[in-house]
N, C-alpha and C positions, 0 to 999 in steps of 0.2 A: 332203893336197894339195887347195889350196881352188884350183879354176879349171887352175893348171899345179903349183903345192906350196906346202908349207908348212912351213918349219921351225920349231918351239918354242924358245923359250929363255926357262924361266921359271924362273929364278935370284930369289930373292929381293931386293928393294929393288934395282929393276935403273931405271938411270936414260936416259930417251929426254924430246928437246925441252926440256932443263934443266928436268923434271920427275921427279920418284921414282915409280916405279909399281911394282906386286906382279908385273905380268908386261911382257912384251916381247916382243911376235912379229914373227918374219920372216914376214909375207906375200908369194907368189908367186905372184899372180893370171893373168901373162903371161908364157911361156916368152920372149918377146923383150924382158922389162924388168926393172930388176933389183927383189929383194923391199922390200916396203913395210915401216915399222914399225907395227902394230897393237899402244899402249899398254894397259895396263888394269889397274884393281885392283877388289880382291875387291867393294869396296863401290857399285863402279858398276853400273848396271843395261845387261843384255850388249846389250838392244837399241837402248839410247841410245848407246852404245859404237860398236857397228857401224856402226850412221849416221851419228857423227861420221867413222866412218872412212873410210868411204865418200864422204864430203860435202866432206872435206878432200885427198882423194886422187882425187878428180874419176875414182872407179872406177863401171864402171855399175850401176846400181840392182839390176839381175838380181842381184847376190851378197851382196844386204843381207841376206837369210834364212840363206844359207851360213854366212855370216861370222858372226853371230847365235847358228847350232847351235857353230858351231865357238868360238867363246868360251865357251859353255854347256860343252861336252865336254870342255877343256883345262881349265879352271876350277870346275868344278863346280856353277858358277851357273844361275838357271834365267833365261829370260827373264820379266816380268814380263806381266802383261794385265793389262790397267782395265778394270770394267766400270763402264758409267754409271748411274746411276740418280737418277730425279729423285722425292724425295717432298715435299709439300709439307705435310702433319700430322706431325707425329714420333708422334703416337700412335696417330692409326688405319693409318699406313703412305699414304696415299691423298694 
């Protein structure tokens, strides 16, 4: 339950937004609204995912982490991190 619940329904080749995705979740963020669909397949990255779903669903920011682990945990996915790094010798690293 992210926020009020959550139900899964991750049926294979399951299609939301005249799109095919690997999963399909009911998100339940607010006991007084009805559940969101949060699409997703295996090859997306869970925190680009989240955000879209958050960003498209005008849901508040606070449940961008939640939403995040909970793609990770239904899916097996991990979230990704970037680190930056700037060199500017390829050889001595410097």
């Amino acid at each position: 339950m992210i926020g009020g619940g959550v139900v899964v329904e991750n049926v294979s080749d399951v299609w939301c937004c005249l799109q095919e995705y690997d999963f399909v979740f009911d998100v339940e963020l607010y006991k007084d609204r009805p559940p969101l669909k949060l699409p997703y397949n295996v090859s997306d990255d869970p925190q680009s995912a989240a955000r879209a779903f958050v960003q498209q669903n005008n849901v508040e920011e606070r449940f961008l982490e939640t939403v995040t682990n909970f793609i990770c945990s239904q899916t097996g996915s991990h979230a990704s991190t970037t680190i930056a790094t700037t060199v500017s010798d390829v050889s001595t690293g410097l």
